[in-house]
Structures are given as C-alpha cells and as structure tokens.
Backbone as a ProteinNet text record, in pm:
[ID]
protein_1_A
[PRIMARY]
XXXXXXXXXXXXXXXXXXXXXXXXXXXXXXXXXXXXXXXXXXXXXXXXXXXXXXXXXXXXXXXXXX
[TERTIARY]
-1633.6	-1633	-1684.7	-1776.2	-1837.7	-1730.2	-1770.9	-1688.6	-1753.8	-1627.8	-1664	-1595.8	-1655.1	-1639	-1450.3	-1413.9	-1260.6	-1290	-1351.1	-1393.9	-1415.5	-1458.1	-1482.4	-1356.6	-1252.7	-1129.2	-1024	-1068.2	-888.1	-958.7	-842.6	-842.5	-866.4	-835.6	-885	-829.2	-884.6	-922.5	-779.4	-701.1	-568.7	-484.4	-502.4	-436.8	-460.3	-594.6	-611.9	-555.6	-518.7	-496	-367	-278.3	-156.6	-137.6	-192.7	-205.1	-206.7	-267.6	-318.5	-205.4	-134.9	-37	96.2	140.5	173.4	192.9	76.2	72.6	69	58.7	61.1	177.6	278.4	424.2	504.5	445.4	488.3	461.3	307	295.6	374.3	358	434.9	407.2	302.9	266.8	164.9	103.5	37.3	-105.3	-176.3	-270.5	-265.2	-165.3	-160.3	-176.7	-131	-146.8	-262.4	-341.7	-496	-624.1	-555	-582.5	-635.3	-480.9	-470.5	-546.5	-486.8	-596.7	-747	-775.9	-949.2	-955.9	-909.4	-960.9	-935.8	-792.5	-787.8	-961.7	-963.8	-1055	-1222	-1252.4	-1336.3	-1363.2	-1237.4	-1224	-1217.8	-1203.5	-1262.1	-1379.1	-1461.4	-1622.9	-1648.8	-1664	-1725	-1683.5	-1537.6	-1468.4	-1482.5	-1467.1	-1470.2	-1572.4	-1690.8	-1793.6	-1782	-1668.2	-1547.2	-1564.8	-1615.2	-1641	-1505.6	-1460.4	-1344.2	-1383.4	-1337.1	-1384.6	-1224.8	-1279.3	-1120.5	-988.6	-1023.6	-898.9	-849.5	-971	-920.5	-825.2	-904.3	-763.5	-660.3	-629.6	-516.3	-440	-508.1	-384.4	-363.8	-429.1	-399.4	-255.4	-284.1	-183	-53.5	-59.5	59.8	114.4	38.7	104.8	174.6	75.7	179	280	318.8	421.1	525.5	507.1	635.8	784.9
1433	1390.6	1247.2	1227	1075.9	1004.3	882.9	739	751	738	767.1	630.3	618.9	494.4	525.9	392.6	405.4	446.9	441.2	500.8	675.8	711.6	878	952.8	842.5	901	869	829	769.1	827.6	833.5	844.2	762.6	615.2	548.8	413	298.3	214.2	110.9	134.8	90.6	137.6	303.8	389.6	290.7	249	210.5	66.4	12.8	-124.8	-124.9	-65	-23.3	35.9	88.5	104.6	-5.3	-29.8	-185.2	-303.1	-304	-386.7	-317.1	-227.6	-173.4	-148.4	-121.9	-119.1	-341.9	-412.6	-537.7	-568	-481.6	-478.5	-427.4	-325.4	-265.4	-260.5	-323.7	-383	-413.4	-390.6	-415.4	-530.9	-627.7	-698.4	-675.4	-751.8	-734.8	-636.5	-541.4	-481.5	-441.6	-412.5	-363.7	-463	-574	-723.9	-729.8	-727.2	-751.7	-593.7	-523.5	-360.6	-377	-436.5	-457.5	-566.5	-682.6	-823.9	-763.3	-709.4	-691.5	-600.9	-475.7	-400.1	-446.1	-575.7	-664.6	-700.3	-764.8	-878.1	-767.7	-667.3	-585.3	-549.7	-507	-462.9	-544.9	-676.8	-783.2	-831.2	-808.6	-826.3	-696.9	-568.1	-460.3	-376.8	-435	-353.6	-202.5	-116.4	25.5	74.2	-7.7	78.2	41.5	7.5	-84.4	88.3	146.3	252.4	268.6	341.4	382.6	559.2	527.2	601.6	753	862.6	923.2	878.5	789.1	757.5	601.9	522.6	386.8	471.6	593	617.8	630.1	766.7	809	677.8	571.6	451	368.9	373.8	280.9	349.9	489.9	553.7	536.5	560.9	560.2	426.2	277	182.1	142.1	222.2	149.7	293.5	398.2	451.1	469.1	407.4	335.2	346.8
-1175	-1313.9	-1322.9	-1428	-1416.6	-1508.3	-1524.6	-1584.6	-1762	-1827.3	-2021.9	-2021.6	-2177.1	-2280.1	-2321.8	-2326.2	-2398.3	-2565.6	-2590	-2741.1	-2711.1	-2601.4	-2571.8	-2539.2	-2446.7	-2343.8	-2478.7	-2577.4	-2664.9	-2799.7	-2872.8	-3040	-3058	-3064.5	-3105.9	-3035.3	-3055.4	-3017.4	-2948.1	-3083.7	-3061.7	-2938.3	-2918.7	-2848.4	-2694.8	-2660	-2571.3	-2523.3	-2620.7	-2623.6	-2617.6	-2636.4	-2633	-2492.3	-2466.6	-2297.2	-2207.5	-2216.3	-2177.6	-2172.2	-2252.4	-2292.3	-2225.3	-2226.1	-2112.5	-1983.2	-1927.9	-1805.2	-1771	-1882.3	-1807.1	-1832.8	-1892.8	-1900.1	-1745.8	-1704.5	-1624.1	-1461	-1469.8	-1323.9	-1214.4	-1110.8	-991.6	-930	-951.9	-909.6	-805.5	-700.5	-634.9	-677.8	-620.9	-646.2	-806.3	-842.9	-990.2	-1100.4	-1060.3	-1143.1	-1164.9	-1053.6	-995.5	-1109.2	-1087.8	-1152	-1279.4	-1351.4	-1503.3	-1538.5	-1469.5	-1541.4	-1518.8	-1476.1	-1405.5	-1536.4	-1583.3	-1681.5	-1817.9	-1817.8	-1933.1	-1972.7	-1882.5	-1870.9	-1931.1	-1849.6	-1865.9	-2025.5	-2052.2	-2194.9	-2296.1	-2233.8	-2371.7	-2401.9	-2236.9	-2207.1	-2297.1	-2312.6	-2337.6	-2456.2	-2501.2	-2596.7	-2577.5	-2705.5	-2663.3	-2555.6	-2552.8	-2453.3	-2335.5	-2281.7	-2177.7	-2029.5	-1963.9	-1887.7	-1795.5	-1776.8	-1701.4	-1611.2	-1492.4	-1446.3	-1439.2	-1417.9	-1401.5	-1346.9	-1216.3	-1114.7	-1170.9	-1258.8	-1328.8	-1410	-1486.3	-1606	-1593.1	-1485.1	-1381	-1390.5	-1291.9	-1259.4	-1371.7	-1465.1	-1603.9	-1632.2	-1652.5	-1718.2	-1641.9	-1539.5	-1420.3	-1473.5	-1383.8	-1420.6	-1594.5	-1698.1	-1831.8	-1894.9	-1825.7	-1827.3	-1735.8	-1688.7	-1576.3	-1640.9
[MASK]
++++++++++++++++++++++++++++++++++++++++++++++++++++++++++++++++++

C-alpha cells in the first residue's frame, strides 16, 4: 500500500489534528517523542497534503490512543 495525503486518510482536517495532539499527549518518550515532534513538525510544513505512509498511520494511531 503506498503513502496518502492526511486530507485522503481523515474526514477531515481537525480529525487529524486531534490525533496529533494526542499521541503528543501520550508518548512514551524516547523514539515516540522523536515520531510525533517529526510528524508535528511535517504537518505544519505541508498541512493536509502532509503524506503518511500506512505504518506512520498505524503508529500515530497506537501512540495517541494509549
């Protein structure tokens, strides 16, 4: 499976950002700190057309439903 836009993988825009905020709630520190700030950071460079690949989503999701 290739890498989609957070505008393709979410309803909408918020949904994702709310994720996001989350998982930098829920971090473990170490690699995951590193995980989240990096796709923070990504997703303020690129906004929705921000690319996530299946296994970024997977661990987004993991880390902000913790």
């Amino acid at each position: 499976m290739t890498s989609q836009t957070v505008e393709e993988l979410y309803s909408c825009v918020e949904e994702f950002m709310a994720l996001l905020a989350a998982a930098e709630l829920h971090a473990n520190g170490g690699w995951e700190d590193e995980f989240v700030s990096d796709m923070r950071a990504r997703f303020k460079r690129h906004g929705p057309l921000t690319m996530l690949s299946p296994h970024q989503q997977k661990k987004l999701e993991q880390i902000g439903k913790h």
